[in-house]
C-alpha positions as CSV (number, residue, x, y, z in Angstrom):
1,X,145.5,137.1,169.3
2,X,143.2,140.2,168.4
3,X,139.5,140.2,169.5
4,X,136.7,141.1,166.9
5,X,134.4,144.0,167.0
6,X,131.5,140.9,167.3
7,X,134.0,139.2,170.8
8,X,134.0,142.4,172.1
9,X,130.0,142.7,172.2
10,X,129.4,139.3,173.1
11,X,131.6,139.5,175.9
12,X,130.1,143.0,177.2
13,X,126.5,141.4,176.9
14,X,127.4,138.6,178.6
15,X,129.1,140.5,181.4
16,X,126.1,142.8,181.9
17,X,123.8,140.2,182.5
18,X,126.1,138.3,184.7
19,X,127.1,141.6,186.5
20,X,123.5,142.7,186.8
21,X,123.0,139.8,188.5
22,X,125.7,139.9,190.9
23,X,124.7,143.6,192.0
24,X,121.0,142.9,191.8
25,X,120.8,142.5,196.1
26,X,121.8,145.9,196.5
27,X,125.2,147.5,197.8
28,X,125.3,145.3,201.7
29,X,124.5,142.0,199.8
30,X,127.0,143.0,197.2
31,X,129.9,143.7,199.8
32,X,129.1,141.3,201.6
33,X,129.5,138.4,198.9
34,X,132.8,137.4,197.7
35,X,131.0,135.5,194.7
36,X,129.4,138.1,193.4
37,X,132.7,140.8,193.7
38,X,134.6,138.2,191.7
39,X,132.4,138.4,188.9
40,X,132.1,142.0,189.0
41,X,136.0,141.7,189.2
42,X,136.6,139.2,186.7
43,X,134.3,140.6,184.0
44,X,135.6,144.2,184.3
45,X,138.9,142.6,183.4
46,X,137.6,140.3,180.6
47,X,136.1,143.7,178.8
48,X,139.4,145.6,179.5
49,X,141.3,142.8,178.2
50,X,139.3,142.6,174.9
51,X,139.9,146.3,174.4
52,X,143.3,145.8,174.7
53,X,143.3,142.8,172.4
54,X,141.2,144.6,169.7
55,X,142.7,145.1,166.9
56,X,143.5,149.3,166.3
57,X,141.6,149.1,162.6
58,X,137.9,148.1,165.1
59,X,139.0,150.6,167.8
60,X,139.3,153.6,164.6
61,X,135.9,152.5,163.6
62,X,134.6,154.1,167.2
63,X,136.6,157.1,167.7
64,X,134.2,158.3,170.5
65,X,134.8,155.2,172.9
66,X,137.1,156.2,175.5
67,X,139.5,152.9,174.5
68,X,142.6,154.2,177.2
69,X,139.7,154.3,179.9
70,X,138.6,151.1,179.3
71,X,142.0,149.2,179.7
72,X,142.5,151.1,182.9
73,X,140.4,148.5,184.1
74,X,142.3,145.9,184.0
């Protein structure tokens, strides 16, 4: 199944705020949560994963988005 331009956004706007939030204590708070790494974690993968679900005709609509980069994430 191929993720939208519009899944793809909601997802990244989601996972900022969530991430934001997981990383807001600071780096020793951060490292030591395992909560807050599995978000990080799992969110990095969710955006990866929708780049690598997104259909080629939305990725040619933003040539300067470094697409191979972003799956490396997962």
């Amino acid at each position: 199944m191929s993720w939208t331009i519009s899944e793809l956004r909601a997802e990244l706007a989601q996972g900022d705020e969530l991430m934001t939030t997981a990383i807001s204590g600071g780096v020793e708070a951060f490292i030591a949560n395992q909560a807050d790494q599995d978000v990080v974690a799992w969110r990095l993968y969710r955006i990866a994963e929708g780049t690598c679900q997104l259909a080629s005709e939305a990725r040619g609509q933003y040539p300067t988005i470094a697409w191979p980069e972003l799956r490396k994430l997962r």
